[in-house]
N, C-alpha and C positions, 0 to 999 in steps of 0.2 A: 738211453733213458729207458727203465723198465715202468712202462706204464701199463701193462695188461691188456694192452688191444692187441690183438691176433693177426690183422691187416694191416698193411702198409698201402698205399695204391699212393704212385707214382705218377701223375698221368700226362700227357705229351705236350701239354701247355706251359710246363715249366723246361725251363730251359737245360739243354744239357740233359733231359730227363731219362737216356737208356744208361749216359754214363755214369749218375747218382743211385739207379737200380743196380746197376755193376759194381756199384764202392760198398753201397747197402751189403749187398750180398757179401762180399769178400770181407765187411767187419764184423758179422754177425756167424754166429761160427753156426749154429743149427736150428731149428725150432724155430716156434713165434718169434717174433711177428714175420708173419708170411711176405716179402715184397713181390708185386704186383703193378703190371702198370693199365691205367687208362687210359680212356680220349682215346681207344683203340675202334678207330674209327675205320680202316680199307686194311686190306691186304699188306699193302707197304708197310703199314705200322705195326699190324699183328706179328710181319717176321720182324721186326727188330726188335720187337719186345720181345720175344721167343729168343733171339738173338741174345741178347743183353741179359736173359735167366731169367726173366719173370715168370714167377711161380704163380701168377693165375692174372687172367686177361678180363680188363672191364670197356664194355664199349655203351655209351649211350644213344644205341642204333642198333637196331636188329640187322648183322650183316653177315650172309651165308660166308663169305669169303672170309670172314674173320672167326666166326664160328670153326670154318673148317679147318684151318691152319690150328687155332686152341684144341679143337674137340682132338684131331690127330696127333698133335703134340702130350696127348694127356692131361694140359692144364685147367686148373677150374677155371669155367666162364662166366659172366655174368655179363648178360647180352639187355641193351637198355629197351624198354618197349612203353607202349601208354594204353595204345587201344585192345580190347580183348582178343583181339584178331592176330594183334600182335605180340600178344606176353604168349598165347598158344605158338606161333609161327617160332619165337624164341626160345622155347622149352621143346619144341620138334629138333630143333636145328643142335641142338646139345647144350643148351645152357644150365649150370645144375642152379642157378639162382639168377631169376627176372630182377632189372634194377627197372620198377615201374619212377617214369622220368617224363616231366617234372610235376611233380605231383603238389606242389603248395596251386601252381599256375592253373590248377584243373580241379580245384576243389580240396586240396589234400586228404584227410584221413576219412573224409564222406566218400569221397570218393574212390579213395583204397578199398573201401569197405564194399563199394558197386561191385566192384568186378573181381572181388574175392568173392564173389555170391556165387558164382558159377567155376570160377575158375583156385578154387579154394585149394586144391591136391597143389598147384605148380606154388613153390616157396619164393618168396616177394622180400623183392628191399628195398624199403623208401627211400627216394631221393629229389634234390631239387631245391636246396637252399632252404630247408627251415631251421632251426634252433634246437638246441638241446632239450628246453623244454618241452619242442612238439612230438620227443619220443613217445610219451605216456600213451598220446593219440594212437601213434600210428602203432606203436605195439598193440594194443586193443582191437583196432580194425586188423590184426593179421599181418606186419611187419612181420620177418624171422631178422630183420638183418637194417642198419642206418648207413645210410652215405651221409657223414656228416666232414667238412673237410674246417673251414674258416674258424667257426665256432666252437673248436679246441682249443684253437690258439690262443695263449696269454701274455699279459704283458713280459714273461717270465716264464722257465724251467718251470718254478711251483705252480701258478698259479696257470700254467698247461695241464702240468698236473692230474690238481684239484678238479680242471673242467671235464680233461681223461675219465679220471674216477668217478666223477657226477653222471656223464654221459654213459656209462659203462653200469651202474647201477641200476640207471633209468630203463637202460637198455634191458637187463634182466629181470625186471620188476618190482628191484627195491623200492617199497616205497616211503622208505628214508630217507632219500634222496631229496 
């Protein structure tokens, strides 16, 4: 399906999920969309995702051990953090992109917007179960990047689509969307 999203992320709660990273990769001959797995959560899972050819590691935990296995690997990481303490701790450790998590449960885009007050330079991707619509927000307060996983999905090919493209405009700042 060419839908224009550049990520795939894979992540370990689906089942079977380094062997579908492994099928991903071998039908897709180069280029976007990047596959990537999550829920890369300790050491174990970071080598099997490295394993299996994920081209970039997401974990919703700041973990030196996961870090180090991605950053030595050369894959992009996107290491998960909340507190300031800990979106800096994750951007020392090598992540080129904070997944600040879970951010509806903490205020969401009010409170993106906190802790981009100081920590403004490390590039942030909102996540945490909001909706397509709640891009506009979080773009604004300083999003670079959505975890959006559920609220893509449609009844349908098309009408996945259609959510793809919607999500993907928002995400850039159409605001025809």
């Amino acid at each position: 399906m060419q839908s224009g999203l550049e990520l795939v992320e894979i992540t370990f709660t689906v089942p079977g999920a380094t062997d579908l990273v492994r099928q991903l990769l071998t039908d897709r001959n180069s280029g976007p969309p990047w596959i990537g797995m999550g829920t890369v959560t300790t050491a174990e899972r970071a080598k099997a995702a490295l394993d299996a050819g994920a081209e970039f590691v997401v974990s919703p935990n700041t973990s030196a051990a996961v870090a180090t296995l991605a950053v030595e690997a050369g894959r992009f990481l996107v290491l998960g953090a909340l507190t300031c303490s800990e979106i800096v701790n994750a951007r020392e450790l090598g992540a080129d992109l904070v997944k600040v998590y879970p951010l509806p449960a903490v205020g969401g885009p009010a409170y993106l917007e906190v802790v981009r007050q100081p920590l403004g330079d490390i590039p942030m991707l909102a996540a945490g179960a909001f909706d397509i619509d709640d891009i506009p927000a979080y773009r604004d307060k300083g999003a670079v990047a959505f975890g959006i996983g559920k609220p893509l999905l449609g009844a349908d090919d098309a009408e996945t689509l259609e959510k793809i493209s919607r999500a993907l405009q928002m995400a850039r700042g159409d605001q025809s969307a």
